[in-house]
KOLZAMI-525046 format. One line per field, with one value per residue: residue number from 1; x, y, z of N, C-alpha, C in turn. Coordinates in steps of 0.05 Angstrom, whole numbers, plus 5000, padded with zeros to 4 digits. Atoms other than C-alpha are relative to their C-alpha. Example, Ala and Ser with C-alpha at 12.3 -4.5 7.8 and 13.67 -1.06 7.14 Angstrom:
resi	1_2
nxx	5018_4984
nyy	4976_4976
nzz	5000_4999
caxx	5246_5273
cayy	4910_4979
cazz	5156_5143
cxx	5018_4985
cyy	5024_5022
czz	5000_5014
// end
This chain:
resi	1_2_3_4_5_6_7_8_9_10_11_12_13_14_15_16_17_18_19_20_21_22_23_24_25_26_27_28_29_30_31_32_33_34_35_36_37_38_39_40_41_42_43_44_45_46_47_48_49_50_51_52_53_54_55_56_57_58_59_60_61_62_63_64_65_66_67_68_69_70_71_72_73_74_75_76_77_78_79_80_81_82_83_84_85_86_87_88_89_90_91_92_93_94_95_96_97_98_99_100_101_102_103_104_105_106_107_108_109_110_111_112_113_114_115_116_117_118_119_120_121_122_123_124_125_126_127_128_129_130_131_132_133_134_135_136_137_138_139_140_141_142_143_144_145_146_147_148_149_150_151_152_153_154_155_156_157_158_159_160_161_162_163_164_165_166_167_168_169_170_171_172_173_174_175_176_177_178_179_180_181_182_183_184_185_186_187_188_189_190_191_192_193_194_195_196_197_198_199_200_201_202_203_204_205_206_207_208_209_210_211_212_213_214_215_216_217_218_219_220_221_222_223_224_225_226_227_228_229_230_231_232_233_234_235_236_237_238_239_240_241_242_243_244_245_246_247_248_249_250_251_252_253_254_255_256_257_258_259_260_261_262_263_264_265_266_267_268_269_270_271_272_273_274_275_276_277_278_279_280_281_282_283_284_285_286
nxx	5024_5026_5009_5025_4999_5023_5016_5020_5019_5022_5028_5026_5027_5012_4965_5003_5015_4990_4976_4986_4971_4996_4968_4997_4971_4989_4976_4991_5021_5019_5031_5006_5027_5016_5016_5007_5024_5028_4991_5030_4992_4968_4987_4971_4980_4995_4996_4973_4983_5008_4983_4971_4995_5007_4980_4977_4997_5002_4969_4982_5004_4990_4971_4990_4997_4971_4976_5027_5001_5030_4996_5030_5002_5019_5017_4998_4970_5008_4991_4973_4973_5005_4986_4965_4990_4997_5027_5008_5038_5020_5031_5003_5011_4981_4979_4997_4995_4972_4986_5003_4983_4974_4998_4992_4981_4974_4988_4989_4976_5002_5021_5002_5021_4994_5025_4999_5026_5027_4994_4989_5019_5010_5019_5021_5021_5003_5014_5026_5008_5017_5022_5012_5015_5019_5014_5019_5016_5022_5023_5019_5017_5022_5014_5005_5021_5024_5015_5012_5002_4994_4994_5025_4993_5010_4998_5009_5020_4993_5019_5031_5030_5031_5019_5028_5018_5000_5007_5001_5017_5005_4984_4999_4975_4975_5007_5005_5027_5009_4991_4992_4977_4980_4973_4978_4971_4965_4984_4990_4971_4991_5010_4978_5008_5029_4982_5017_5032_5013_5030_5009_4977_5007_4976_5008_5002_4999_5004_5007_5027_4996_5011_4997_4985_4970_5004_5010_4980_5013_5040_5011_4999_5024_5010_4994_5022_4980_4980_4980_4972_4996_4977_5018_5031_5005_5013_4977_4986_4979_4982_4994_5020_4992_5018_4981_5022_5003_5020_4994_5005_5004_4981_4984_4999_4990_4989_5028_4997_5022_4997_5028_5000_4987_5019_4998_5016_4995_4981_4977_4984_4987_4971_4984_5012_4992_5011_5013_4997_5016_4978_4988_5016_5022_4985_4997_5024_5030
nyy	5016_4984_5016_5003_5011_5002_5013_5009_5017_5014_5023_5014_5000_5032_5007_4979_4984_4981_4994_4974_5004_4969_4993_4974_5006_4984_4994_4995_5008_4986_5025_4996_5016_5023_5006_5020_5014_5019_5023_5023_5033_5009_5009_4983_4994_4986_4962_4990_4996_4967_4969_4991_4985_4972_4983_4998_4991_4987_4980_4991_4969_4984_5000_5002_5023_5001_4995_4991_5025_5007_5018_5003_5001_5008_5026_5034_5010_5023_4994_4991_5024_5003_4985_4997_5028_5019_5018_4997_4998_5026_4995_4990_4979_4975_5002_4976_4973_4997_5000_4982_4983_5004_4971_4966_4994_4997_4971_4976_5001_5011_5005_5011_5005_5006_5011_4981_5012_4983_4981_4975_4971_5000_5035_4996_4981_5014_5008_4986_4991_5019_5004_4976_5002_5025_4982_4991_5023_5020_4980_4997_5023_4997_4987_5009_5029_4996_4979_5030_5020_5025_5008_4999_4992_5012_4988_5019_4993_5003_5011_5007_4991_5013_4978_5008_4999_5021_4994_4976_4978_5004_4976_4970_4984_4982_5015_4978_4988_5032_5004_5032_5007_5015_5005_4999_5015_5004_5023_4999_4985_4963_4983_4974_4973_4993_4974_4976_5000_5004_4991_4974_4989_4999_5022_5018_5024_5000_5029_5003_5006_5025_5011_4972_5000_4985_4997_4971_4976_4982_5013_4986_5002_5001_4969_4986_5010_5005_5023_4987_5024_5014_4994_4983_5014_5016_5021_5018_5014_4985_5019_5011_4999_4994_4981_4978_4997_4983_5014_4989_5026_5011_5017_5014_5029_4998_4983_4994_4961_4982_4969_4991_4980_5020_5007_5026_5019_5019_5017_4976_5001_4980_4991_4978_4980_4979_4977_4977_4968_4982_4983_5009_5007_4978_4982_4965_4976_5002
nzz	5009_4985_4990_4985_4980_4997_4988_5022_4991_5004_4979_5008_4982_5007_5016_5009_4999_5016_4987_5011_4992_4989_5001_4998_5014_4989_5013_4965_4986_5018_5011_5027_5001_4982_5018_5001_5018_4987_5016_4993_4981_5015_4973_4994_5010_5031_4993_4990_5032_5013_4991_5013_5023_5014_4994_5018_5028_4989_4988_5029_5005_4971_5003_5025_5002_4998_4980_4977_4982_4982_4980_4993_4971_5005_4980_5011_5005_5026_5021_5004_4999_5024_5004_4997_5010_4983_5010_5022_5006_5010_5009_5020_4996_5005_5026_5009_4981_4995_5023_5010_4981_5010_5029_5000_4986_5019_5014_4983_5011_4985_4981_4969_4991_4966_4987_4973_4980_4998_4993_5013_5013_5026_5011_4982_5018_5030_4997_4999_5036_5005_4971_5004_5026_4996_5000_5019_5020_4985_4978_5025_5004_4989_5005_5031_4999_4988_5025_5023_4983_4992_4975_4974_4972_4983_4977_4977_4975_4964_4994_5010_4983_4996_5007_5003_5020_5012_5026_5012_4988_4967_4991_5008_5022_4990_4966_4979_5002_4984_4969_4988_4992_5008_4984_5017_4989_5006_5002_4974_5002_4997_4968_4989_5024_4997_4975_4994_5004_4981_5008_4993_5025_5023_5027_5020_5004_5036_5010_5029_5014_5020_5010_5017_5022_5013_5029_4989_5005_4992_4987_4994_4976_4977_5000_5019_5018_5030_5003_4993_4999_4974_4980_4995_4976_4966_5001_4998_5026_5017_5002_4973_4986_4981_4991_4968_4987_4978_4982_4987_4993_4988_4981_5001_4990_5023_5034_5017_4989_5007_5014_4997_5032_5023_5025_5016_4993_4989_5018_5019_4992_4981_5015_4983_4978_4993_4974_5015_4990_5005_5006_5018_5017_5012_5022_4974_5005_4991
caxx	8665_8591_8557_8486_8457_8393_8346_8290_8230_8180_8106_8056_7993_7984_8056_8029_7974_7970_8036_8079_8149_8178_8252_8293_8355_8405_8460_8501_8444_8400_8329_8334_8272_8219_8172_8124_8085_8026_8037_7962_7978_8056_8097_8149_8198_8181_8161_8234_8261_8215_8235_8306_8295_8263_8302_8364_8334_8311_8387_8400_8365_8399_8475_8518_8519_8588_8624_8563_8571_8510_8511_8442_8416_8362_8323_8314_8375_8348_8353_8423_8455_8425_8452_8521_8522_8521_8452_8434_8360_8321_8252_8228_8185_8248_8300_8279_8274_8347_8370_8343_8366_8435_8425_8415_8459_8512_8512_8536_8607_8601_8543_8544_8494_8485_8439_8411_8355_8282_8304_8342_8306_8310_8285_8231_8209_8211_8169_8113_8109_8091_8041_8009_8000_7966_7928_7899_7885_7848_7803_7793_7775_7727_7700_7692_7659_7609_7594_7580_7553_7591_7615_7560_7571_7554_7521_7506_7449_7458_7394_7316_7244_7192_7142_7058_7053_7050_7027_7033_6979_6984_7042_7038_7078_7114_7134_7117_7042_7038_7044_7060_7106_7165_7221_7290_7334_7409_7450_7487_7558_7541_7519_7579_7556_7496_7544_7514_7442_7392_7321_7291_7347_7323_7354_7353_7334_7363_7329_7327_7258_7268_7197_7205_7209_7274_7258_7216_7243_7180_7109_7057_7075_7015_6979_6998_6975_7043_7100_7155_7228_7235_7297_7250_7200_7194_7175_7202_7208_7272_7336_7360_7307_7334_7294_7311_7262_7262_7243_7249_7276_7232_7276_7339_7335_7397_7408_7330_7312_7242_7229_7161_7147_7172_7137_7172_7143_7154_7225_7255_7319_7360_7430_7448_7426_7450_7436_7389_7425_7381_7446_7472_7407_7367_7379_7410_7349_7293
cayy	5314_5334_5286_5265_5233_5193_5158_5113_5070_5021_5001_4952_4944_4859_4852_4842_4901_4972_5001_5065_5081_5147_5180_5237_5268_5307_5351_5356_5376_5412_5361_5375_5331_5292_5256_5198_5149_5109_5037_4998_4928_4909_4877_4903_4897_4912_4990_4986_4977_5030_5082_5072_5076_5132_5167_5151_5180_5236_5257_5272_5336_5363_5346_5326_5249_5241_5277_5261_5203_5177_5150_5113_5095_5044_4997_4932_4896_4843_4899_4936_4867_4851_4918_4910_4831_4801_4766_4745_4763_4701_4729_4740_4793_4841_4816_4873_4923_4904_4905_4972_5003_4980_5024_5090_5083_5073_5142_5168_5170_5128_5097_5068_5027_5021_4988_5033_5012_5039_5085_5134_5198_5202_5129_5148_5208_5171_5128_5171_5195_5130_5115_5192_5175_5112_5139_5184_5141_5092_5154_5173_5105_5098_5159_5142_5070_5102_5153_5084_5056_4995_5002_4984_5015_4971_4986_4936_4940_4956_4933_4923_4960_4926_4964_4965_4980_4915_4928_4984_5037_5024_5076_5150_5191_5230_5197_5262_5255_5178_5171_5098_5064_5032_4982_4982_4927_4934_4875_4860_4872_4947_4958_4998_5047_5061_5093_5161_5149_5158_5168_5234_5246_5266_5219_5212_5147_5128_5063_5028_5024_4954_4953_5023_5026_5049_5062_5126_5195_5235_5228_5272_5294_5295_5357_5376_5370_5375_5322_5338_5293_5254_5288_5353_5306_5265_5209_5139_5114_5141_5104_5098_5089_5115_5145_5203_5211_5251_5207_5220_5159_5126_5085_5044_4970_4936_4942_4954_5031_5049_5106_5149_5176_5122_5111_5048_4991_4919_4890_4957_4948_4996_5036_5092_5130_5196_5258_5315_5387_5436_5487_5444_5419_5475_5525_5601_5632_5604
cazz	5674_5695_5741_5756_5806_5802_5844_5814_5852_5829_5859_5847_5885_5881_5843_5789_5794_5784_5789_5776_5771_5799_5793_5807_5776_5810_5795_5866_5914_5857_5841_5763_5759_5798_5761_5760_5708_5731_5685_5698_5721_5714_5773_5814_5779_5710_5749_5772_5699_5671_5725_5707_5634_5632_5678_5643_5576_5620_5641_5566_5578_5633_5609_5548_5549_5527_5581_5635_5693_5723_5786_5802_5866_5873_5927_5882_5893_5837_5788_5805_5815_5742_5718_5747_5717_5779_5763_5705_5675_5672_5666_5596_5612_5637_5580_5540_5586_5612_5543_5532_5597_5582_5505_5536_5588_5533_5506_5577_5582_5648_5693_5766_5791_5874_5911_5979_6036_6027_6075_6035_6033_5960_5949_6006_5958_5896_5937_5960_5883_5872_5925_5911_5838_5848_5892_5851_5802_5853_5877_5797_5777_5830_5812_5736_5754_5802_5742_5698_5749_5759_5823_5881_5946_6002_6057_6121_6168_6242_6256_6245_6260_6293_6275_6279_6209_6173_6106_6047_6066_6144_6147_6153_6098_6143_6221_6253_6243_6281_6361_6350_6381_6351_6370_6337_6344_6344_6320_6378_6345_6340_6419_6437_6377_6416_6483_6501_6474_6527_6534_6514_6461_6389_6331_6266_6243_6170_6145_6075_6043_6020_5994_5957_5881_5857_5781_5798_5783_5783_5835_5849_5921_5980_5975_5906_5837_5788_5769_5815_5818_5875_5898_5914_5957_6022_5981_5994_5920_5887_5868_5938_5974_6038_6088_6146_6196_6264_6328_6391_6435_6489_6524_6516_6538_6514_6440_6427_6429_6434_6388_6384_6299_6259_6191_6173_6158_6206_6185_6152_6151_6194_6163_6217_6277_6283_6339_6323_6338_6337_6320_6266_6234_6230_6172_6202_6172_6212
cxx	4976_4989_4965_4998_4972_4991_4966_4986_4978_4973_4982_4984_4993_5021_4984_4970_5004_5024_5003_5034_5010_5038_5011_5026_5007_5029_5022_4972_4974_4979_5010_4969_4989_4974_4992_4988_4986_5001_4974_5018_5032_5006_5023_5022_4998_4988_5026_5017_4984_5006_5031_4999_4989_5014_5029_4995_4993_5022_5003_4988_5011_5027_5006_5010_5030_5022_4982_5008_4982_5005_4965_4999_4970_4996_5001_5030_4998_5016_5031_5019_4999_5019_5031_5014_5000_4977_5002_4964_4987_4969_4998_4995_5027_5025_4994_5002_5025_5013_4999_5010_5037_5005_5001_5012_5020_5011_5011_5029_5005_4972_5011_4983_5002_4976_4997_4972_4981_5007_5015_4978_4996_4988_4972_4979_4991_4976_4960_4985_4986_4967_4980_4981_4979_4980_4978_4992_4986_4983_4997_4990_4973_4979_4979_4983_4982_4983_4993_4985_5000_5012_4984_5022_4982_5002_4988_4981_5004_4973_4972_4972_4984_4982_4966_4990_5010_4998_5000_4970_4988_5020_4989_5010_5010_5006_4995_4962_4988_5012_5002_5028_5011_5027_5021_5023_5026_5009_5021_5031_4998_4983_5019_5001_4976_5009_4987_4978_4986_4973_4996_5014_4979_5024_4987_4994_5005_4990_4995_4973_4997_4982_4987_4997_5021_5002_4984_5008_4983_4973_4991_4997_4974_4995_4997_4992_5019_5027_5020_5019_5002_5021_4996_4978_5015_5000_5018_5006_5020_5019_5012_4984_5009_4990_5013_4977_5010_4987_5014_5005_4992_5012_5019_5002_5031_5007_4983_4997_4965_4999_4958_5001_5006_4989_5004_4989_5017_5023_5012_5022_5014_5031_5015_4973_5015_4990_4989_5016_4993_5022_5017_4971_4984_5001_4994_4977_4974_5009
cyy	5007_4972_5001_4976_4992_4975_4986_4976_4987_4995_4990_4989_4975_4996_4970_5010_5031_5011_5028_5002_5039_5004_5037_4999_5030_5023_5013_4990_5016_4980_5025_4995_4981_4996_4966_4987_4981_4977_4993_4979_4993_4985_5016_5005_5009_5028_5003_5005_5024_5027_4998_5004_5023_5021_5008_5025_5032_5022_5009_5030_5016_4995_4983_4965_4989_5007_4996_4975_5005_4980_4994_4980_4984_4973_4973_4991_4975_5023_5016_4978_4995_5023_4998_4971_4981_4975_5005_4999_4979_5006_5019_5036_5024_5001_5023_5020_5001_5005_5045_5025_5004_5019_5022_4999_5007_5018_5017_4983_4980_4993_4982_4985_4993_4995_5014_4983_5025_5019_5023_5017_5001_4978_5007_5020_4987_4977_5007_5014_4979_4993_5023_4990_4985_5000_5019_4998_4977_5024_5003_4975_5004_5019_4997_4968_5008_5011_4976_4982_4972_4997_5002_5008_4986_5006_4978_5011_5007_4992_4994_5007_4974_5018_4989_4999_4972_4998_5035_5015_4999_5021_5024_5011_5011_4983_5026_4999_4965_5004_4972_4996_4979_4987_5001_4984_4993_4975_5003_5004_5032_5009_5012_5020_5014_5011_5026_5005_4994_5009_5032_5014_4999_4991_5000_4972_5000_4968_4991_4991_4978_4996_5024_4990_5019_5013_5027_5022_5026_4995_5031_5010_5003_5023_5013_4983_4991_4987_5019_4974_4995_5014_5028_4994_4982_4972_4974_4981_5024_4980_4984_5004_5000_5021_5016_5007_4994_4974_5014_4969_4998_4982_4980_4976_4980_4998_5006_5029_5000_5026_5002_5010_4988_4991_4979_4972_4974_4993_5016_4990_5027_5014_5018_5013_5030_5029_5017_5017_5015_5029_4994_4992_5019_5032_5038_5014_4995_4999
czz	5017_5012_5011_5015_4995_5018_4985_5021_4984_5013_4987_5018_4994_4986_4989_5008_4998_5019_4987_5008_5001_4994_5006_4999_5018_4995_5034_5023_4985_4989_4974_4987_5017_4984_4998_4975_5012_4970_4999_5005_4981_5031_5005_4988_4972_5006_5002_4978_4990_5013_4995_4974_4996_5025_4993_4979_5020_5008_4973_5003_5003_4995_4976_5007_4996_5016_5028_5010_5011_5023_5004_5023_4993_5022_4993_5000_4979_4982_4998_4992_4965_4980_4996_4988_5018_4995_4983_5000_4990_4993_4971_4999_4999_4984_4989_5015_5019_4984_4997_5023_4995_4972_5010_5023_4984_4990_5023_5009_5039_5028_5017_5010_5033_5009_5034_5009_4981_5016_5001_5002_4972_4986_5017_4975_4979_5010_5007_4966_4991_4999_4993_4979_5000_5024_4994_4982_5014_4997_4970_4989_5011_4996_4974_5004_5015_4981_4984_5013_5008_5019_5017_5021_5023_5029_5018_5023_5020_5015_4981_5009_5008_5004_5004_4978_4982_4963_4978_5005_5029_5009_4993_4982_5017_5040_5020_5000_5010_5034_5006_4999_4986_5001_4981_5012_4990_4998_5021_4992_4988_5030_5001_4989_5016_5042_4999_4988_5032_4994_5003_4978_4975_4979_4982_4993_4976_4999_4965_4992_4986_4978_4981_4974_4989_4968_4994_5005_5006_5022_4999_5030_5014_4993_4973_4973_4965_5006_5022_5004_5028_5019_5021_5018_5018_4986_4994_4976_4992_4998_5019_5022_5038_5013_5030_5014_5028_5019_5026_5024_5032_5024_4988_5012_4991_4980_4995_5017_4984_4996_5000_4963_4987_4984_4996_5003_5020_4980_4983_5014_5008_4990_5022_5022_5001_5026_4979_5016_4991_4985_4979_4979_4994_4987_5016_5002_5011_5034
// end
């Protein structure tokens, strides 16, 4: 008589939430098949019933049902015990899908069911298949809702300018062409972010243009006379009104960092500091 051997895992992310059910069929020590399905929102256990049914129907490929024993190997000790009779299936939900596991077992000329730790190697794999899938269906989601744009990305301040310029046309357009001085104060749960800053160092400053317009795609940049897209200019309207600008810092007191070049207006809010390297920032060809 020919014998397989399968292994079969469940996961759900919030049981129920999204899940997947994984399996793998064996013939000795020969993987026949490894193979996952990604479900959307189910619970644990109804992944654990769908990787055994479809691993079952799965063995019919790979050997002649009638002379074929399946031995299956599986983590949930709910659903083997269910399997073997020991429990009975009280939840609606997996009534059918015990019913229907029990049908295509039937055509093989004997099945096994055994219950093993998470720490089988072949339950371990069957687990990372899982885990992988889902996975990469979080990271494409996310991708697909940023493309629709319904997923915001949030970003938290680390601080706040105090600045001289008070009002719209009191700033410079660019902070290299002001020698005023400007303070920047760190929220005091990010001082330890601000470790090897010293005076004399060149930083970026990234701040959000709170008082930007965002709806603005094309301007007429400084100097020039034809439409150009914001993403092509300096200029601080565009969608994300997120500004990068060169200073050079004055002195560290501590969390406030006097900076010299800073365009932004009083009360910008503050997103990142970063180092200038002259060997990383400045393009090979100049």
């Amino acid at each position: 008589m020919d014998c397989l051997t399968i292994y079969t895992d469940g996961a759900s992310r919030g049981n129920p939430g999204e899940a997947a059910a994984a399996w793998l069929i064996l013939r000795g020590t020969d993987v026949l098949e490894s193979d996952v399905l990604v479900l959307g929102k189910q619970t644990n256990n109804v992944a654990e019933y769908t990787a055994l049914i479809h691993a079952i129907r799965s063995a019919k490929k790979f050997a002649e049902p009638k002379t074929t024993e399946l031995i299956i190997y599986s983590d949930s000790e709910l659903m083997i015990s269910q399997m073997n009779g020991t429990y009975k299936v009280r939840s609606a939900s997996l009534q059918p899908l015990h019913q229907e596991a029990k049908e295509s077992a039937s055509a093989f000329a004997k099945v096994t069911y055994h219950h093993v730790p998470r720490e089988n190697p072949y339950i371990g794999s069957c687990d990372w298949l899982c885990n992988n899938a889902l996975d990469k269906r979080s990271a494409a989601d996310l991708i697909d809702d940023l493309r629709k744009g319904r997923e915001p990305i949030e970003c938290k301040p680390i601080g706040v300018v105090h600045s001289p310029f008070k009002e719209r046309g009191s700033a410079p357009n660019q902070g290299r062409n002001t020698q005023e001085i400007s303070r920047i104060e760190i929220f005091p749960e990010y001082r330890d972010g601000l470790t090897g800053l010293s005076a004399g160092n060149a930083v970026f400053i990234l701040c959000w243009f709170d008082r930007s317009e965002r709806d603005i795609l094309q301007v007429v940049p400084h100097g020039r006379k034809e439409l150009t897209g914001v993403f092509a200019t300096r200029a601080p309207v565009r969608p994300n009104p997120i500004s990068l600008t060169l200073v050079t810092i004055e002195s560290i007191e501590g969390t406030t960092l006097t900076v010299r070049g800073l365009e932004a207006f009083d009360n910008t809010p503050v997103l990142d500091i970063k180092p200038y390297h002259a060997g990383i920032d400045t393009p090979e060809n100049e």
